[in-house]
C-alpha positions as CSV (number, residue, x, y, z in Angstrom):
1,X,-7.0,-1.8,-17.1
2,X,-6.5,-5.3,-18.3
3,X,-5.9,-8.0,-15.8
4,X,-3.2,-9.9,-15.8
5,X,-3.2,-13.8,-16.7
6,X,-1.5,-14.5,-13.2
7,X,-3.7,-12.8,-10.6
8,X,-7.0,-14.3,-13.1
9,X,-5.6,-17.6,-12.3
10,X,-4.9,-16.7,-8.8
11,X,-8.4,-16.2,-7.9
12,X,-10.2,-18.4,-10.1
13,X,-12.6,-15.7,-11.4
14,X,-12.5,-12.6,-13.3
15,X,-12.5,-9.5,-11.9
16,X,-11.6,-5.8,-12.0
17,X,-9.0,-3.9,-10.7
18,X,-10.1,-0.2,-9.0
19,X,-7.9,2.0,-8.7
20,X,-6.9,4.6,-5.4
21,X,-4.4,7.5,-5.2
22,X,-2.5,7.8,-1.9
23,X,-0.3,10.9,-2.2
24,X,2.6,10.3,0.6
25,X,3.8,13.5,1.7
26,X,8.0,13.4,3.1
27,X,8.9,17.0,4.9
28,X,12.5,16.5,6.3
29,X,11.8,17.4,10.4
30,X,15.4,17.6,11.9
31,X,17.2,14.2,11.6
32,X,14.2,12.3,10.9
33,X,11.2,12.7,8.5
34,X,7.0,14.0,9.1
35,X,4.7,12.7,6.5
36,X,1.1,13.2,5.9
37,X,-1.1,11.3,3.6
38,X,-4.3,12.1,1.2
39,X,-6.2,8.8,0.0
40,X,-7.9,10.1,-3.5
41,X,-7.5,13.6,-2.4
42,X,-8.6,13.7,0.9
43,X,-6.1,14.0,4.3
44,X,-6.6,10.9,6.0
45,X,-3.8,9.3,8.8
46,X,-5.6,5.9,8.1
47,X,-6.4,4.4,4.9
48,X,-9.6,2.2,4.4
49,X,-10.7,-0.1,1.6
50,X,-14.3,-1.3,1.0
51,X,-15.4,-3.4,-1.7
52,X,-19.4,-2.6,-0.3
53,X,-18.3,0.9,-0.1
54,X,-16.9,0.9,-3.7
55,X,-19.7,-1.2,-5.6
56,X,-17.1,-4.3,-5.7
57,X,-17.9,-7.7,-6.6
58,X,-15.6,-10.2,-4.9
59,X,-13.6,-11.4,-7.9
60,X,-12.6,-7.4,-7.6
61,X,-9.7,-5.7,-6.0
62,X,-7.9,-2.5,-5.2
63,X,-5.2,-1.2,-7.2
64,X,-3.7,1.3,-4.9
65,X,-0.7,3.9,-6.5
66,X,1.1,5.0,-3.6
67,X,3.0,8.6,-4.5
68,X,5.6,9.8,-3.2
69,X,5.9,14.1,-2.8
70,X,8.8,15.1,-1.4
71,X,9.9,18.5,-2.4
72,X,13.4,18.1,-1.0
73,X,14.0,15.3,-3.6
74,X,15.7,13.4,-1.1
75,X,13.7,10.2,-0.9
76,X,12.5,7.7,-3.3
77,X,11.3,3.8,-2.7
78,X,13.6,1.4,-3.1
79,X,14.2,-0.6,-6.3
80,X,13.4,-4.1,-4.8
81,X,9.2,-3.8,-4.2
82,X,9.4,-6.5,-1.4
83,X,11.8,-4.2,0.5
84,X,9.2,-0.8,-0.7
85,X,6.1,-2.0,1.6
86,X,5.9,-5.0,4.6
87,X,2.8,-6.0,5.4
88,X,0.9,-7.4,8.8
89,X,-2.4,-8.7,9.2
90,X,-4.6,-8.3,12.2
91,X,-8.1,-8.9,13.0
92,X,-11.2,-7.5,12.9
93,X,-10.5,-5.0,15.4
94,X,-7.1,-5.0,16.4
95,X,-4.0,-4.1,13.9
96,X,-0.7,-6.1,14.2
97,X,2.3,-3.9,15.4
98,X,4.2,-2.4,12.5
99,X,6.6,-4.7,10.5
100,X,10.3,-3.7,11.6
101,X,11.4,-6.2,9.0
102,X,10.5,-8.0,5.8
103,X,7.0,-8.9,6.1
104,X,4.5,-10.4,3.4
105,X,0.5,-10.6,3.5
106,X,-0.9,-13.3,0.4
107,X,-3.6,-10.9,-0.4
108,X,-2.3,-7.4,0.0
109,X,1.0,-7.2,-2.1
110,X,3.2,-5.1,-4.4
111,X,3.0,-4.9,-8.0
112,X,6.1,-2.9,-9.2
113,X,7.5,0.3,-7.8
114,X,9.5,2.7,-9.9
115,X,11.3,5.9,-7.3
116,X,8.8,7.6,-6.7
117,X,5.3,5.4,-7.0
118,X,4.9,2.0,-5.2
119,X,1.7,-0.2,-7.4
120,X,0.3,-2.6,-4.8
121,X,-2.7,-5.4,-5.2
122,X,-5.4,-5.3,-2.5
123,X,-7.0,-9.0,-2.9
124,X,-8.2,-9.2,0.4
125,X,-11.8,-9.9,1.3
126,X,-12.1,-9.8,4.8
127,X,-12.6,-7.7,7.3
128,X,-9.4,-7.0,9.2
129,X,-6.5,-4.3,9.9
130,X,-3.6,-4.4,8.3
131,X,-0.5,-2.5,9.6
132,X,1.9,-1.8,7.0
133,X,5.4,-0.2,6.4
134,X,5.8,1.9,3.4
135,X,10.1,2.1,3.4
136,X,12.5,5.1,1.8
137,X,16.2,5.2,0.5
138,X,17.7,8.2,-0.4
139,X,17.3,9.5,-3.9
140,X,19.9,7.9,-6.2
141,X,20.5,4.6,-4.2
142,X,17.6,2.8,-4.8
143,X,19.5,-0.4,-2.9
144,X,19.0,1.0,0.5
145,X,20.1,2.1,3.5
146,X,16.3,2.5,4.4
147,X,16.5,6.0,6.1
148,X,12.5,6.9,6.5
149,X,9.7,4.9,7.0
150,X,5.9,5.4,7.1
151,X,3.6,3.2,9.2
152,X,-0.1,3.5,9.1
153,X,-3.0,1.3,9.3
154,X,-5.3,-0.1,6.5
155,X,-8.9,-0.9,7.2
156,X,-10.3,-3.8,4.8
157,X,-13.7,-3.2,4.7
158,X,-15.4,-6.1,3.5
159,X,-16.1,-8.5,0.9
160,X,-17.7,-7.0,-1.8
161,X,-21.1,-8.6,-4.0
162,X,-21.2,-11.7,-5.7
């Protein structure tokens, strides 16, 4: 995937993007919504990123596809990709409650979204939770009402070789 000239300048050194799959499951429970997630096929209710883990240099980040499957066809991300995902950052061991409202992390940001797939950049390097809110409209207003929202945590692994 070829990097664009913006994030290159943004971190001063080449690197790659790698990409992850996170399939984000909506099942309509009553009023409200269930969901379930699978990072690159497996069930997981936390997602973790590791540059170590991954054989990352620094200069490398994440590339994560978030997708939604909702057989009802109900729910989609919204149009604006600020209002699709809020992010939080915590430390080392403790995540940050859940954004309730717009919320932005420098290194941890979205790409585009289209309705049913949400791009975002994972920059970050250091160790740390992040607590994140991944926000749904109904299908066919992709300017809101939010009516579902999904809140896990992300584990940043570490920073990756030189």
């Amino acid at each position: 995937m070829q990097q664009s000239a913006s994030v290159q300048a943004r971190s001063g050194a080449p690197g790659k993007a790698h990409p992850a799959r996170v399939a984000v499951v909506a099942t309509p429970d009553g009023d409200g919504w269930r969901f379930a997630m699978r990072q690159d096929s497996q069930a997981v209710d936390r997602l973790d990123f590791s540059k170590d883990a991954a054989g990352m240099r620094k200069a490398d980040w994440h590339e994560i596809d978030f997708m939604l499957e909702d057989p009802s066809g109900r729910l989609a991300f919204p149009r604006d990709k600020w209002d699709a995902i809020w992010v939080a950052r915590g430390t080392e061991t403790e995540a940050p409650d859940c954004p309730r409202a717009a919320s932005r992390d420098h290194d941890v940001y979205p790409l585009w979204v289209k309705d049913k797939v949400l791009r975002v950049c994972n920059r970050n390097s250091d160790r740390c939770l992040l607590s994140f809110a991944l926000n749904f409209v109904p299908t066919g207003s992709p300017d809101g009402p939010i009516v579902a929202t999904l809140d896990p945590i992300m584990g940043n692994g570490n920073g990756g070789r030189a």
